[in-house]
C-alpha positions in Angstrom: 11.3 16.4 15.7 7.8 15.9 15.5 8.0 13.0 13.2 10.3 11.2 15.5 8.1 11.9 18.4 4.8 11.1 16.9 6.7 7.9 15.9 8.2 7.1 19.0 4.8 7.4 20.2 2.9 4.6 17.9 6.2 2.1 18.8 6.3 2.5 22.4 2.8 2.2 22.3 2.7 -1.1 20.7 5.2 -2.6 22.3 3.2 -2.4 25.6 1.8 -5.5 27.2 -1.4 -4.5 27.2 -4.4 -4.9 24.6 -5.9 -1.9 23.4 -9.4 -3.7 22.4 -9.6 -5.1 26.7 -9.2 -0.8 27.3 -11.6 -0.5 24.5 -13.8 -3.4 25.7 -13.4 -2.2 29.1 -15.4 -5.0 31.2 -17.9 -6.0 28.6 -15.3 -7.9 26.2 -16.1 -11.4 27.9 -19.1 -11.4 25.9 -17.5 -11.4 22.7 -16.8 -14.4 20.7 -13.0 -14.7 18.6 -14.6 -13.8 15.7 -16.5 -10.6 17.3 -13.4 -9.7 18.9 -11.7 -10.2 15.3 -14.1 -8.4 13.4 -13.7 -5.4 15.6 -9.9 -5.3 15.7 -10.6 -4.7 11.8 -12.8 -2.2 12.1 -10.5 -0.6 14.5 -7.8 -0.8 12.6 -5.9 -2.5 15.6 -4.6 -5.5 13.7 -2.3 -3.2 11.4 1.6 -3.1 12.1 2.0 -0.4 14.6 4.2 1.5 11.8 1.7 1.2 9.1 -1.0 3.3 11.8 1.3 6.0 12.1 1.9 6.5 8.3 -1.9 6.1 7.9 -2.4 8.7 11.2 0.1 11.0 9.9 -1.1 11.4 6.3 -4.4 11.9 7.5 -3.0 14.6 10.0 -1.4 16.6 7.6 -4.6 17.2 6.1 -6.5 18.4 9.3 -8.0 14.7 10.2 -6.4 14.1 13.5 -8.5 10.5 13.8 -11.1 9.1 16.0 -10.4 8.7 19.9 -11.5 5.2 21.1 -10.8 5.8 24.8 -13.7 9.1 24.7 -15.7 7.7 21.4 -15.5 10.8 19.3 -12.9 12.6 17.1 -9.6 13.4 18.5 -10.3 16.8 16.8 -13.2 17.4 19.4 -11.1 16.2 22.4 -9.2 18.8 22.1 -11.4 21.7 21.2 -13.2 20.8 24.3 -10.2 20.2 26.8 -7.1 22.2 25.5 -8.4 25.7 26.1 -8.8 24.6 29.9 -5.4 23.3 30.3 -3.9 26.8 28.7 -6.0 28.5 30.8 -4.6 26.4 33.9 -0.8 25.9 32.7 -0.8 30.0 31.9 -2.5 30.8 35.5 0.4 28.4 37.2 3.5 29.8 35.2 2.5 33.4 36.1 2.1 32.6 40.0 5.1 30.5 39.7 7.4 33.5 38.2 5.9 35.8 40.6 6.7 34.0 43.3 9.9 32.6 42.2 11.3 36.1 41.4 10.4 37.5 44.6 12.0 34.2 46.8 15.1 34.2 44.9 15.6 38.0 44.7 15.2 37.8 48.9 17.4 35.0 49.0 20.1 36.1 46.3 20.6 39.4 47.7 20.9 38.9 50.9 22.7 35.5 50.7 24.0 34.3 53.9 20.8 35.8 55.7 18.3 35.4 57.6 16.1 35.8 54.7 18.0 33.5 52.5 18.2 30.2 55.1 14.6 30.3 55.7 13.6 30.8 51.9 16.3 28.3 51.1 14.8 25.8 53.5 11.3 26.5 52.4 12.2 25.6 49.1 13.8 22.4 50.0 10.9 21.0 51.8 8.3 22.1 49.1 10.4 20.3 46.8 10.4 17.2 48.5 6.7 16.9 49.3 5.0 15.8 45.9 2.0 17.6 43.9 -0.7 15.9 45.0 0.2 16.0 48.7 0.4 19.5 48.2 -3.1 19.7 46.3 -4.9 17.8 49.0 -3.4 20.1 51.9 -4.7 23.5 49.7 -7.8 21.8 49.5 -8.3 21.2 53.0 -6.8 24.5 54.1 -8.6 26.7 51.7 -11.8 25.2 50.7 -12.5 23.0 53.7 -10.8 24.8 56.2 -11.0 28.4 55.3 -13.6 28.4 52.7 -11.9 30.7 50.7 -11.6 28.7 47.7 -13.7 26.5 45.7 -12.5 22.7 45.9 -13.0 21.5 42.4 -14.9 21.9 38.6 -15.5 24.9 36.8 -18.4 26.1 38.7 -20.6 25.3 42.1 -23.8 22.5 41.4 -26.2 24.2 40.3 -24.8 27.0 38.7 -24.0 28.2 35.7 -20.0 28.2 33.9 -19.3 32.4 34.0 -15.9 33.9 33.8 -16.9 34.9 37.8 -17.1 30.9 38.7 -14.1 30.1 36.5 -11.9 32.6 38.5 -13.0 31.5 41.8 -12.6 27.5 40.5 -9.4 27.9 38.9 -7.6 29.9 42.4 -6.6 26.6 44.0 -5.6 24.8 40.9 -3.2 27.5 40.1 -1.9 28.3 43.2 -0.9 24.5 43.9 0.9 23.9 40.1 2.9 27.7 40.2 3.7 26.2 44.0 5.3 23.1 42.6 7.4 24.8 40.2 8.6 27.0 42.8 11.6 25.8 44.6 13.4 25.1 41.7 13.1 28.7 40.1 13.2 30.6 43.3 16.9 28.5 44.3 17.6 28.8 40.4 17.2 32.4 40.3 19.1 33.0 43.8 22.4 30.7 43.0 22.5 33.1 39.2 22.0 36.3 41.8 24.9 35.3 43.9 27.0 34.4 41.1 26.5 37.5 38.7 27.4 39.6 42.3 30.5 37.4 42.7 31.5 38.5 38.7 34.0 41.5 37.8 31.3 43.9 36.5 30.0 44.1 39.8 33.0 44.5 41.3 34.1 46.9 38.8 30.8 48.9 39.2 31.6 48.6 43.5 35.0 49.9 42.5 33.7 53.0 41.0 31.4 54.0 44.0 28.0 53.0 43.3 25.8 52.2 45.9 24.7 49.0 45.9 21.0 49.5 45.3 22.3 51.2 41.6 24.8 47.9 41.1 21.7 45.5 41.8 19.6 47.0 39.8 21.7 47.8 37.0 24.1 44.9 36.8 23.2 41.9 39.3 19.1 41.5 38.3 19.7 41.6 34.6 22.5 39.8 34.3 20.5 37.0 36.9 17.6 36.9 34.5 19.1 35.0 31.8 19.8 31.8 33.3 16.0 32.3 35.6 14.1 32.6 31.9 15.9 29.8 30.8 15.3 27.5 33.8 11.4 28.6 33.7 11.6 27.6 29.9 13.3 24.1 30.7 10.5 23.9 33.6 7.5 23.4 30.9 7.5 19.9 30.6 7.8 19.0 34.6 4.7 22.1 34.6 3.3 19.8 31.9 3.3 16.5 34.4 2.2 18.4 37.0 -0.6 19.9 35.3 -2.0 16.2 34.6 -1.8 15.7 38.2 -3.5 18.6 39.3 -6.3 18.4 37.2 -6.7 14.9 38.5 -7.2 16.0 42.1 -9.5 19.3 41.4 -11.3 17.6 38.4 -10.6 20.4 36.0 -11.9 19.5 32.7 -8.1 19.6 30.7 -6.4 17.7 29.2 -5.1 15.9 32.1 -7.7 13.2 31.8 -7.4 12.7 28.0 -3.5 12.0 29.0 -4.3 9.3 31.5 -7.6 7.7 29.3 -5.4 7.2 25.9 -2.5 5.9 27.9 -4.3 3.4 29.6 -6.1 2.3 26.8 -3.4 2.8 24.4 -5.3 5.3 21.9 -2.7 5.8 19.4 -4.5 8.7 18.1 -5.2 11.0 20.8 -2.3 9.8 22.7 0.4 11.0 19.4 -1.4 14.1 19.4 -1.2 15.0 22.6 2.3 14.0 23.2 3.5 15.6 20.0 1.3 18.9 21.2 3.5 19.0 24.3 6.9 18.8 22.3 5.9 21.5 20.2 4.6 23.4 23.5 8.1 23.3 25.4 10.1 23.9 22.2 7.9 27.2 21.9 8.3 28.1 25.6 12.1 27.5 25.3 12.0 29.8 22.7 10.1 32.2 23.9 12.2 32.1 27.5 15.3 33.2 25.4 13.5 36.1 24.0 12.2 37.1 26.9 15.9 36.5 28.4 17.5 38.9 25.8 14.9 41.6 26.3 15.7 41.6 30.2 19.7 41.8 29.7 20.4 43.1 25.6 23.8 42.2 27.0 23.0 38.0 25.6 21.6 39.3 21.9 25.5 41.4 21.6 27.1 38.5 22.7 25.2 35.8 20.6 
């Protein structure tokens, strides 16, 4: 899979009407001459048939040399020491708010379908899912931070002061709070339709049929058997959390990867753009996996079965 992808990446890439030595050039390339420009596009390595730079990228990968970024001027390698432990740090912070939030929405909603409860949770959901990220970024900001002043608005720290694990906290709060809230409405109506279908299914009724209180049946039958299919729905989330992680590191200038992903893109940097893209595969193939685990632990009932 990674082969493909990473391949996929170089020939998509190149077929795209832009010139990566104009994103390279940026607005200085006017004073070049042909043969400057030519020169450079050998040095650069930009004149090679798009599938001879990913065999020459991908044997060079496979022993540790990732290549040299030309939309940030350094190694790829370096890019990502000194943006991907941000982007963890922000993509973990969002999936726990969104679980937490999802689970407690959708448990509202799925037990007490029909409800109260469940038509304003249900119509909260639909309207946060319609408004996009950004919209919702800008109105935390000026809510919390401008309005408020409860949060920080953007970086990793105030001007002036130093990065500490204090400053990061307070920095990353927004950030967060808006990407877990844009995962939200999916998960929380996810988990309520699997609620009111596992109470709709013959163990519950069978368990209702033999007396137990409802509170017992919920908690022994409807919640596990619900969890399955709302661990596998946060695992097939990872790569709109992904998109929306670009985005909100855009808005509260988070130092992540977001910024690499729009630099290499626009200036078609095959090397940091295949690594980053292949990083992401690997990331929601992991997360999938990791969802079923965590699915099989909640209800034993899918490891039997399987």
């Amino acid at each position: 899979m990674v082969l493909v992808v990473s391949l996929a990446t170089f020939a998509l890439a190149a077929a795209s009407p832009f010139d990566p030595l104009e994103a390279y050039l940026g607005g200085s390339g006017d004073g070049f001459t042909e043969a400057e420009r030519g020169a450079l596009r050998e040095t650069l390595g930009l004149n090679q048939h798009w599938f001879t730079a990913w065999w020459q990228w991908l044997t060079h990968a496979l022993t540790g040399d990732l290549g040299y970024s030309r939309s940030f001027h350094e190694p790829v390698a370096q890019v990502l020491s000194e943006r991907l432990g941000w982007t963890a740090l922000l993509g973990v912070s969002g999936s726990i708010v969104a679980v937490l939030l999802s689970a407690a929405l959708g448990i509202a909603a799925g037990l007490r379908a029909g409800g109260l409860a469940d038509r304003l949770i249900s119509a909260f959901a639909v309207v946060l899912y319609a408004v996009p990220p950004f919209i919702v970024a800008l109105g935390a900001v000026l809510l919390f931070a401008v309005t408020l002043r409860w949060a920080p608005a953007a970086g990793l720290s105030d001007p002036g002061e130093a990065i500490t694990a204090a400053s990061t906290a307070r920095h990353l709060f927004l950030p967060a709070l808006v990407l877990g809230l844009s995962q939200v409405p999916p998960l929380a109506l996810g988990l309520r339709e699997a609620i009111t279908s596992a109470a709709a299914g013959d163990a519950v009724r069978g368990a209702r049929a033999r007396g137990l209180p409802w509170r017992i049946v919920n908690r022994r039958h409807v919640l596990p058997m619900a969890a399955a299919p709302f661990f596998a729905l946060v695992g097939g989330r990872l790569p709109e959390l992904l998109v929306g992680a670009t985005v909100v590191e855009t808005v509260f200038a988070w130092p992540g990867l977001g910024d690499a992903v729009v630099n290499s893109a626009r200036a078609l940097d095959f090397p940091l753009l295949a690594v980053v893209i292949v990083l992401t595969v690997t990331l929601v193939v992991l997360g999938n996996l990791a969802a079923d685990v965590a699915a099989a632990v909640v209800d034993p009932r899918i490891e039997a079965d399987g």
